[in-house]
VOMI-55438 format. One record per residue (C-alpha): x, y, z. Coordinates in steps of 0.05 Angstrom, whole numbers, padded with zeros to 5 digits, always signed. Layout:
% VOMI-55438
XYZ...
END
This chain:
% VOMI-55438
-01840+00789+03554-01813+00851+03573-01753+00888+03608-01778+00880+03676-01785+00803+03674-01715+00795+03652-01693+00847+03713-01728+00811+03759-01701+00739+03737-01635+00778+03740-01644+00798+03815-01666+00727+03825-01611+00696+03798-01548+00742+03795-01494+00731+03759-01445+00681+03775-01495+00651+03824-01489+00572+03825-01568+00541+03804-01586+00464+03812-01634+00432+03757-01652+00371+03716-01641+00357+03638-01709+00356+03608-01682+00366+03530-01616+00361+03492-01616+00393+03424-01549+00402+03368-01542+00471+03403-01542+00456+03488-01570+00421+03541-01645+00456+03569-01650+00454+03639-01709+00460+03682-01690+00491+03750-01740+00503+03813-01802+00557+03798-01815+00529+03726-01753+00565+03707-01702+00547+03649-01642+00556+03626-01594+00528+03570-01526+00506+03581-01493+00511+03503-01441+00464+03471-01392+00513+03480-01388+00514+03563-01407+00449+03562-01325+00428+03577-01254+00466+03584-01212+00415+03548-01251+00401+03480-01309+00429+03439-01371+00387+03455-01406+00369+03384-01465+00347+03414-01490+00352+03493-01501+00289+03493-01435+00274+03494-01430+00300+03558-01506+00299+03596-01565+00246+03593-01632+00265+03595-01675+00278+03663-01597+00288+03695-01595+00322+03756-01542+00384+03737-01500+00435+03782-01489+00500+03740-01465+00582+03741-01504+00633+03715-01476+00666+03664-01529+00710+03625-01608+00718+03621-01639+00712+03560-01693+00763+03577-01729+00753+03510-01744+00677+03516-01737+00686+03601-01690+00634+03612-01611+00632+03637-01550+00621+03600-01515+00573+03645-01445+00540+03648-01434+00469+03669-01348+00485+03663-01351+00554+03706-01369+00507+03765-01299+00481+03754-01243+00518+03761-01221+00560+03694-01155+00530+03673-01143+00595+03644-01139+00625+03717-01061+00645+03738-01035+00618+03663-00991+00679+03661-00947+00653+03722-00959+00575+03685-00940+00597+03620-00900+00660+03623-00880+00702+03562-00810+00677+03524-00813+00610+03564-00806+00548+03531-00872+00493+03545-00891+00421+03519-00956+00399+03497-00992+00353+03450-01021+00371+03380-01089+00364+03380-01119+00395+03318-01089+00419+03248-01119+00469+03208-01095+00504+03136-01055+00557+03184-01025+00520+03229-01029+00470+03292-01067+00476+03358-01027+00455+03420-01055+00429+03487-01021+00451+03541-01069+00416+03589-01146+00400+03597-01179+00470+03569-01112+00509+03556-01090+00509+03479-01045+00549+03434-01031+00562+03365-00973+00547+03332-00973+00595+03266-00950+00560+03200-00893+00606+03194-00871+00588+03265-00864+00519+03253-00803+00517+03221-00742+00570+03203-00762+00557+03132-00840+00553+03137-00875+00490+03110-00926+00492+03046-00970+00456+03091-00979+00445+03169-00987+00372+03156-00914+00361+03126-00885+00373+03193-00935+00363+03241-00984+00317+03260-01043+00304+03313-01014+00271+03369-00940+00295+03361-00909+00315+03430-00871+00388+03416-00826+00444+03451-00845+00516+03434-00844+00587+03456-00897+00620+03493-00893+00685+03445-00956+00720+03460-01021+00713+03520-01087+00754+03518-01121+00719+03576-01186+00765+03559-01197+00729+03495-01162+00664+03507-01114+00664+03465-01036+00637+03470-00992+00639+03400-00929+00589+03404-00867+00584+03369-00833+00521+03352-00791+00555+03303-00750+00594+03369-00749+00533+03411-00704+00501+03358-00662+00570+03364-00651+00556+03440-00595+00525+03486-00596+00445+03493-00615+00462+03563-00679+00503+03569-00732+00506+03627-00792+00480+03609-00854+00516+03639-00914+00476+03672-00979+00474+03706-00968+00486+03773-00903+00534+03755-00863+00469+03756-00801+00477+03716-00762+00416+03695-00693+00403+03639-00718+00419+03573-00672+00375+03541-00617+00339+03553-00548+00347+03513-00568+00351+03438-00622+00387+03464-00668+00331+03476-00722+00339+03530-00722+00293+03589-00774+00285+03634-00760+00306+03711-00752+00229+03738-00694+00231+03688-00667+00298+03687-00659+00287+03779-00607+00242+03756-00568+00291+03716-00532+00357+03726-00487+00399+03676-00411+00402+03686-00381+00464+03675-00369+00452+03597-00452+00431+03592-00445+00355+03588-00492+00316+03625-00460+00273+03689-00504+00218+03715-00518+00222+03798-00548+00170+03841-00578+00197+03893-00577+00163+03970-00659+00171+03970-00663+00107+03912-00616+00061+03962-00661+00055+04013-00719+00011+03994-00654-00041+03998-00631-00028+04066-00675+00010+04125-00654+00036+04188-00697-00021+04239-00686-00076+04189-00655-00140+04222-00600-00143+04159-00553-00084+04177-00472-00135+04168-00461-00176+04122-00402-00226+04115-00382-00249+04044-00340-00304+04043-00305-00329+03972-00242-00335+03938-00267-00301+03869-00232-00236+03888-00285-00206+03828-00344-00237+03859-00318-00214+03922-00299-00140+03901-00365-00130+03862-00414-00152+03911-00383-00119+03975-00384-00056+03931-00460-00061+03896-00483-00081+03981-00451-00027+04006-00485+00024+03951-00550-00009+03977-00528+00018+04045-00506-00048+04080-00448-00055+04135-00403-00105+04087-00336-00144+04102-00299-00205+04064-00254-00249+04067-00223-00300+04014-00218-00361+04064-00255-00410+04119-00207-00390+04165-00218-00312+04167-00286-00322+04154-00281-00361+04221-00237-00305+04254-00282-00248+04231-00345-00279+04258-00314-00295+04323-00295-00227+04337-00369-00195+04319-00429-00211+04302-00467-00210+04225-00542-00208+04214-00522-00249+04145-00466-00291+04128-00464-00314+04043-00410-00370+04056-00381-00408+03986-00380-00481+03987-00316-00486+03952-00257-00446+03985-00174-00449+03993-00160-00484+04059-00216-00509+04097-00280-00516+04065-00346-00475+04066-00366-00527+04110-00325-00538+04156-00322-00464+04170-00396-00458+04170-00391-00523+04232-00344-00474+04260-00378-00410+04259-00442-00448+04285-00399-00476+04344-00397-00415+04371-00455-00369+04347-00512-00429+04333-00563-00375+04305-00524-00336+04259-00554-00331+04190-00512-00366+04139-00533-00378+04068-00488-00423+04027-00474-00408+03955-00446-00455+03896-00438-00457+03826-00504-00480+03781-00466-00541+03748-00447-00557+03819-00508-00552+03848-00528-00641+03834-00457-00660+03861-00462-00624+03921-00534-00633+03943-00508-00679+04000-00467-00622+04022-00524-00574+04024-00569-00616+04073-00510-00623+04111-00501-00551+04120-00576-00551+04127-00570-00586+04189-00522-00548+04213-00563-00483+04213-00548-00457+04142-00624-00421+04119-00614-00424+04049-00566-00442+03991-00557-00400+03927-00540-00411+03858-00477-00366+03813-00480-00328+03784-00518-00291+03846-00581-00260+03821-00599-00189+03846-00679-00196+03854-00664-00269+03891-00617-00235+03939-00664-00172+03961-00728-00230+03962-00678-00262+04012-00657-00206+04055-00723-00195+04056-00754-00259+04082-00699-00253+04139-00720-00176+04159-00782-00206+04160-00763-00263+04211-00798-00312+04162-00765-00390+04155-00720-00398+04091-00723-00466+04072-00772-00457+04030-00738-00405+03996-00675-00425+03967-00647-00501+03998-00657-00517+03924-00659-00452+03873-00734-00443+03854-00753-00450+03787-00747-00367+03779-00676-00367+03813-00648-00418+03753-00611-00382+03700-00642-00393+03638-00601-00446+03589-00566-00386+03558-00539-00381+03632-00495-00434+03630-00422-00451+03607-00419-00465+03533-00493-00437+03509-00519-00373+03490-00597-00349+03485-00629-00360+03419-00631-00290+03384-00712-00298+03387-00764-00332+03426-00810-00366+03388-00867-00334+03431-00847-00273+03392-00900-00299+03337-00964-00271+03315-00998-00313+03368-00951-00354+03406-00935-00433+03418-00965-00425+03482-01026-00388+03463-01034-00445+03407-01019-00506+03451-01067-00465+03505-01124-00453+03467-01127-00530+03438-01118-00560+03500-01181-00516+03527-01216-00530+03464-01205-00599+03478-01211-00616+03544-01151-00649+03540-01104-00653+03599-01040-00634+03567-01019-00605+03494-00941-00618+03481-00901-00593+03412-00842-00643+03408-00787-00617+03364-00738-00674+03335-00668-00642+03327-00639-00675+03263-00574-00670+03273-00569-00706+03326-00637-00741+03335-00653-00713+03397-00729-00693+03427-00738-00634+03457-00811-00601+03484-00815-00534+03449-00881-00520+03480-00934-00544+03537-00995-00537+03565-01036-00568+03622-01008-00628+03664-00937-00620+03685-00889-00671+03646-00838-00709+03688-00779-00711+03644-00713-00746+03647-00653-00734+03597-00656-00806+03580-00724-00784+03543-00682-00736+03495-00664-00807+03454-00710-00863+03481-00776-00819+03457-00741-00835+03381-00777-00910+03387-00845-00872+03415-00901-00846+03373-00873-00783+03366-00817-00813+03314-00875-00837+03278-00914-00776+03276-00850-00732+03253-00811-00776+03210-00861-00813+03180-00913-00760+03176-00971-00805+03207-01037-00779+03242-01047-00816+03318-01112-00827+03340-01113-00871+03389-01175-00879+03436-01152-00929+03486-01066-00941+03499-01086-01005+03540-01092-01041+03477-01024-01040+03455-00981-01012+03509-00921-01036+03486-00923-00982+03433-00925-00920+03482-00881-00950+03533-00838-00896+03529-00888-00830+03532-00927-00862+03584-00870-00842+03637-00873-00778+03621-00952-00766+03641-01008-00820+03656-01065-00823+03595-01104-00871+03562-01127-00825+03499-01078-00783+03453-01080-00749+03386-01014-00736+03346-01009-00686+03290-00942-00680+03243-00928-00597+03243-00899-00566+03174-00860-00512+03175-00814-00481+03120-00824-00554+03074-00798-00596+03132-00821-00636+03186-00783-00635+03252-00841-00619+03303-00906-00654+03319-00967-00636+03359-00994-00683+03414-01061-00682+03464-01064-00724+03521-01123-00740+03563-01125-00795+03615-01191-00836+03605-01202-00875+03544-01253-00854+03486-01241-00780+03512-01227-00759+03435-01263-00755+03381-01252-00740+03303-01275-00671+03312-01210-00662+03366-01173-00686+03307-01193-00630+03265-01180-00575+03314-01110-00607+03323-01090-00606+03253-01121-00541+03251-01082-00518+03310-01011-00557+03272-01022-00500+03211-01008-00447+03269-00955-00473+03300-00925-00485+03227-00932-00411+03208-00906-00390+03281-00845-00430+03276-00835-00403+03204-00844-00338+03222-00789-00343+03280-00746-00368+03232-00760-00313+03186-00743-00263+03240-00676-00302+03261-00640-00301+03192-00665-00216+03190-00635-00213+03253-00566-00257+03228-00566-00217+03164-00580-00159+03201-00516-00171+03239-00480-00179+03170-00503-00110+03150-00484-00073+03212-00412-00108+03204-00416-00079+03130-00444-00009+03148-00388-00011+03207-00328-00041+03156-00340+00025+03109-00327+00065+03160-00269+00027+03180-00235+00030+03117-00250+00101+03106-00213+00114+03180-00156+00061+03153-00138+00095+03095-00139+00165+03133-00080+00132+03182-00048+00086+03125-00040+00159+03089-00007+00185+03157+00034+00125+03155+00057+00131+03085+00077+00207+03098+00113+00199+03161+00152+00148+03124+00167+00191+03070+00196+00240+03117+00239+00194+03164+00271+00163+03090+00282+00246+03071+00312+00258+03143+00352+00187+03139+00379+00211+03075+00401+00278+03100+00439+00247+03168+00469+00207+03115+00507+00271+03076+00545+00293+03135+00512+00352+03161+00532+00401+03212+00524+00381+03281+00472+00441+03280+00428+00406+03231+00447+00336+03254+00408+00355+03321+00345+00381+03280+00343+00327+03238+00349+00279+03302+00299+00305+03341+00258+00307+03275+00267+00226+03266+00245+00219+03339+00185+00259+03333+00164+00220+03268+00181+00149+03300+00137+00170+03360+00077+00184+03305+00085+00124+03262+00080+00083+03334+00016+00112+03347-00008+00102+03284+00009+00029+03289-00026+00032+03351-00089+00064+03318-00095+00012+03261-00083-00048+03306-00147-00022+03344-00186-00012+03292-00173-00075+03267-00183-00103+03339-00258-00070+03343-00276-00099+03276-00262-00166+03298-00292-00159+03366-00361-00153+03316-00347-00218+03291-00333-00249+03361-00368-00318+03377-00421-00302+03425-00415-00325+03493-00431-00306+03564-00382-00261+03608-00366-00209+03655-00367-00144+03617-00373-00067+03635-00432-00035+03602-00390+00025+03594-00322-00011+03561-00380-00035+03517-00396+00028+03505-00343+00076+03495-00318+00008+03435-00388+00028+03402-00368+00098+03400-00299+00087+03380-00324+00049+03323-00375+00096+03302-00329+00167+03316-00308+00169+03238-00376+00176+03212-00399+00223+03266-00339+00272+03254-00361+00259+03177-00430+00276+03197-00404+00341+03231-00439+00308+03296-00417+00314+03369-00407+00255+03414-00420+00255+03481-00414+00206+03538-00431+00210+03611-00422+00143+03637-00430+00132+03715-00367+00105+03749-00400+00061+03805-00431+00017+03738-00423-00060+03779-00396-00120+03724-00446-00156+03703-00444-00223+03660-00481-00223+03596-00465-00239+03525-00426-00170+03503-00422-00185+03428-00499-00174+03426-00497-00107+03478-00442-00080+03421-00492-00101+03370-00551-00059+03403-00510-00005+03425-00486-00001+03352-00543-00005+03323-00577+00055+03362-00517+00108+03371-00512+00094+03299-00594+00103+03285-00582+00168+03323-00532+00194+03280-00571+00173+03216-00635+00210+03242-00592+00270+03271-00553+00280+03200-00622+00274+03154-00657+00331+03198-00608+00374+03209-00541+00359+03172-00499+00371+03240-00522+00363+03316-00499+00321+03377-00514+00252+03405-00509+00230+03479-00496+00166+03516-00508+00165+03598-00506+00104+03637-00529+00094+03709-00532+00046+03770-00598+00058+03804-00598-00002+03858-00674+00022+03870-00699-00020+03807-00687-00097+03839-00701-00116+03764-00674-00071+03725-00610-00038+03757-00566-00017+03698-00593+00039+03652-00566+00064+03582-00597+00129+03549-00578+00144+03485-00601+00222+03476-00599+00255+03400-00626+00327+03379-00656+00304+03322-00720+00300+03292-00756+00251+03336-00817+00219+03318-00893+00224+03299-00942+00208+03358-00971+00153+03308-00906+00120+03301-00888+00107+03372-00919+00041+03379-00886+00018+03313-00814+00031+03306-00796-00037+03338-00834-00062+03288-00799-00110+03229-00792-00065+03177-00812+00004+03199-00766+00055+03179-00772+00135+03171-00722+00136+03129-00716+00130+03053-00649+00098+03053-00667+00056+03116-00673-00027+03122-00727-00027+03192-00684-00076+03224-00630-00046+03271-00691-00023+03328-00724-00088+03319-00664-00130+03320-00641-00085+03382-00707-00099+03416-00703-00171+03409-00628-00178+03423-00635-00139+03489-00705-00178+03514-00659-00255+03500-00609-00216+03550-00674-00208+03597-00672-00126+03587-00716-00076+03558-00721-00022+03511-00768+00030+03500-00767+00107+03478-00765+00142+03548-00779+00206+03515-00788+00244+03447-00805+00304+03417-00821+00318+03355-00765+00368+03319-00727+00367+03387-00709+00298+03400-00716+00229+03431-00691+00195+03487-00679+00107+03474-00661+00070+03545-00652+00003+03560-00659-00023+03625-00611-00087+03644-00607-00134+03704-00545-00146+03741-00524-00211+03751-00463-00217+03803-00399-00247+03774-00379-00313+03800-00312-00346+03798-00320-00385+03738-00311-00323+03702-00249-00293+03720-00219-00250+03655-00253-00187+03655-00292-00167+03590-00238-00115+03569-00180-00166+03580-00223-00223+03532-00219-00169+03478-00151-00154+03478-00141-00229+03469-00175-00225+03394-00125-00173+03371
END
């Protein structure tokens, strides 16, 4: 083949030219392709894809594949092209100077390490090298000490040959930077780099934050989150609360009116009356119980004269039995709905909602819906068990689930037999609903179950018409005619047994036995692992009090020193007035006394708080109206002597507009505790010194998850590989570390109905932990405010 064969396949195809063919071979080197004329050409591994060297074209093309490519080359020796499948896409290398300026700061992912350093991807096709001796001030012996494939990281754009591809990156001078540094993107987007501590946060975070003039972070709400509550043509525009809980009152008007609702109160029937007479609401929430005339009476009176009006009643949970003849009576007055306190946010919006949409509410909320009810921890007196036992390996309900299918039975039931008290309880469920009386709680003692847990005995009974004297007692809780009973171990007792149910006769057979005693020896090991993970998490509680208490004393005996000094100098003054001095010195020595009196007053004050924020760890848990950020700013009073020890900043930027909620604060301490002081920990081992954030804001936006808490360090974050394991029981980074506080936290905060997750990290910069709570409205049977309560246990 000579010269002029390869011009003329050049004239034919030109470079850059777009070609069409069909894969007829794929070898370890390319793809061939066979394109119209008998021509071919090769498309190699290499331009085979932007964002990742191809080992093999297979992993890209099949054979006899029809193929778009771009002429890159002839091969006038063998007569075929050099093609590119990527050139038909756009180069991602195109405009990277305005992406990826010189001296800016970008974020990518490590994708490959090699013995001289790491290779970041910036995005699909667009990598740079990170130099060993620019990972770290002080350069690693290896790569791999510091980095690792899948870490997210900050660095420096420090150099950019676009001819030969090439982009070198600098961790080492990211660390050098400001907290606050622009981070370059595709597109030329630039978002915060990091928040205080230097910590990155990602843009939906860093719109709700802006630097005050000293460089702390301030959290915003902005209007544009309040409207999916509240739109301009929706019917709901006044509301009228009506209730003599002046904290009910106050914190609802306020959080309705941040949602962008028209909102007035009133304490009483009778202005509630007055108010509605003079003008008209598209929702009135009226409270059953009020001063004067009742809730409804003043309903009958508002209904007298405006019939349609919509009025939703509301009353207390434990009320909610006694006053069901109320209800209907307000029902047929014209009330829509009736709620439950304390008011749920989500069950408000679903109602506002059904009434913009014109829809009936009777359906809705005459009677709470199973979602609506609190959970038990809801209620006076009880708190939420520190864990769910669905937190096993493989849940009660999985278990229960999978036998009944395996079965066919109609229901599987776990009965748990309290021994204290001798009461039965259903721990878990599946299939057929259970009708269930609190009568059952004792009389199911003289039932099968009894027999099965105290006395350890096997049920298999194929027909209950033969003796159904002995299951008089289960048989109102669901019709069957076949059952199975198993006795469950756990931890070397028996308190629990597993049941199947079916309703025809002879439905069971011996090998259904099996599978249930199989299925007993996982619901033995679940239980026993939950109560595994509920003494970690009391003893965990013990060690955080301990960890906290050192502190504590070491900040005592700094004031108890004070004390002892100033004391030493009022008895030197005292002795002084006491020689007759010159009325010269007798006024320096006076205002001296007073100055020192003053100080040993305010150190008093400063050990009775201490004191006071010990015992609020120790505090009996229980539910109540707290402040996430009095909450907060106790954690990081408590935790203030070890930071300053640390040579580590505090920071706090709480939102003011943060609505009460009612929760059980003594586990919120716990959490926020156990993370500010995590921070701290991970801040001091990387760096000896560095700063630590807390924000907190009210986005009404979130129906589910209003109340947010970001807890912001600059220290060394974590490995990509570790993210999906630091809630785990036992993980730690740390050498001198137990595993417990972030898996304690993440439990403690989900029995509260929150979440927690790492909203952002990266690696040598920092991390971002947030937990998102709901808000549940105040009601009037809890009137002391958290901060009050506390001041009580001093």
């Amino acid at each position: 083949m000579g010269s002029t064969d390869g011009d003329q396949l050049s004239k034919k195809f030109p470079i850059g030219e777009p070609v069409q063919g069909t894969v007829y071979a794929l070898a370890n080197h390319g793809a061939l392709i066979r394109l119209e004329g008998e021509v071919t050409g090769i498309i190699r591994n290499r331009e085979l894809a932007w964002d990742r060297d191809v080992a093999h074209p297979r992993e890209v093309l099949a054979l006899y594949q029809p193929v778009a490519a771009r002429v890159i080359g002839v091969d006038a020796e063998r007569q075929r092209l050099e093609l590119s499948l990527r050139m038909m896409e756009r180069d991602p290398w195109q405009g990277i100077a305005e992406r990826y300026p010189l001296d800016s700061v970008v974020r990518g992912r490590v994708e490959r390490l090699v013995p001289y350093g790491a290779f970041v991807s910036l995005e699909p096709g667009v990598e740079g090298l990170v130099h060993i001796r620019e990972v770290l001030p002080e350069p690693p012996k290896r790569v791999g000490d510091v980095l690792w494939v899948g870490d997210t990281v900050e660095a420096v754009v420090t150099e950019l040959d676009v001819r030969r591809r090439r982009l070198a990156l600098s961790v080492r001078l990211r660390l050098a930077r400001p907290a606050y540094t622009a981070v370059a993107g595709p597109g030329g987007r630039a978002g915060l780099g990091a928040a205080t501590g230097g910590t990155p946060v990602p843009k939906a975070a860093a719109d709700r934050l802006r630097l005050t003039g000293e460089g702390q972070p301030e959290a915003m709400i902005e209007r544009a989150d309040e409207v999916a509550w509240c739109q301009a043509n929706d019917l709901v525009q006044r509301i009228l609360i009506v209730d003599d809980d002046a904290s009910l009152r106050t914190s609802l008007a306020r959080l309705l009116k941040r949602l962008g609702y028209q909102v007035d109160a009133a304490e009483s029937g009778e202005r509630a009356v007055a108010l509605c007479h003079g003008q008209r609401y598209d929702l009135v929430l009226m409270d059953l119980s009020l001063p004067g005339i009742s809730g409804l009476d003043a309903a009958k009176r508002i209904f007298e004269r405006e019939p349609g009006m919509p009025l939703v009643m509301m009353t207390g949970v434990d009320w909610l039995d006694r006053r069901a003849a109320i209800i209907e009576q307000a029902q047929q007055l014209g009330a829509r709905a009736a709620l439950t306190k304390p008011l749920d946010l989500s069950r408000l919006s679903a109602l506002i909602k059904e009434i913009n949409a014109g829809n009936e509410l009777q359906s809705l909320a005459m009677e709470p819906a199973a979602e609506a009810m609190p959970p038990p921890f809801l209620r006076e007196g009880a708190a939420p068990a520190l864990l769910n036992l669905d937190r096993a390996p493989k849940t009660l309900k999985q278990i229960v689930n999978d036998l009944r299918c395996n079965t066919g039975a109609d229901a599987a039931v776990v009965f748990h037999v309290e021994p204290a008290t001798n009461q039965v309880a259903i721990v878990a469920h599946s299939g057929t609903p259970l009708s269930q009386s609190e009568a059952m709680m004792y009389t199911l003692l003289n039932s099968p179950v009894a027999d099965v847990i105290f006395g350890r005995d096997r049920l298999y009974e194929q027909d209950t018409s033969r003796n159904p004297f002995r299951f008089r007692y289960l048989s109102p809780m669901l019709a069957f005619r076949s059952c199975i009973g198993v006795p469950v171990e756990a931890l070397g007792q028996t308190q629990h047994g597993l049941f199947l149910f079916h309703k025809d006769a002879q439905h069971f057979t011996r090998g259904h036995v099996r599978l249930a005693i199989a299925a007993a020896h996982q619901v033995g090991a679940a239980i026993a692992h939950a109560e595994a993970e509920r003494a970690i998490q009391a003893s965990q509680h013990l060690m955080l009090a301990g960890q906290i208490g050192a502190v504590l004393v070491h900040e005592l005996n700094n004031k108890i020193t004070s004390v002892q000094q100033e004391a030493s100098l009022l008895k030197l003054n005292y002795d002084r007035l006491a020689n007759s001095p010159s009325p010269e010195q007798a006024a320096t020595l006076h205002d001296e006394i007073g100055e020192v009196v003053t100080n040993l007053l305010g150190y008093s004050k400063d050990l009775r708080d201490l004191a006071r924020l010990y015992l609020n760890l120790r505090r009996v848990e229980r539910y109540e109206v707290v402040n996430v950020n009095e909450i907060l700013r106790q954690a990081i009073r408590l935790l203030e002597p070890l930071a300053r020890e640390y040579r580590i900043q505090m920071r706090s930027c709480f939102a003011e507009d943060i609505p009460a909620t009612m929760t059980i604060g003594s586990r919120l301490e716990q959490v926020f505790i156990n993370l500010i002081l995590n921070a701290i920990q991970q801040v001091n081992q990387f760096k000896g010194t560095g700063e630590v954030a807390i924000c907190t804001a009210f986005e009404p936006g979130d129906e589910s998850f209003p109340l947010k808490i970001r807890f912001v360090d600059n220290g060394p974050g974590v490995h990509g590989q570790h993210l999906d394991k630091v809630f785990l029981m036992g993980f730690t980074t740390r050498p001198d570390g137990t595993g417990l506080g972030l898996f304690v936290s993440q439990r403690l905060i989900e029995s509260l109905g929150g979440r927690i997750e790492i909203q952002d990290n990266v690696l040598l910069v920092g991390s971002i932990f947030r937990i998102d709570l709901p808000l549940v409205v105040p009601s009037s049977e809890e009137r002391v405010p958290w901060t009050s309560r506390s001041k009580l246990t001093s």
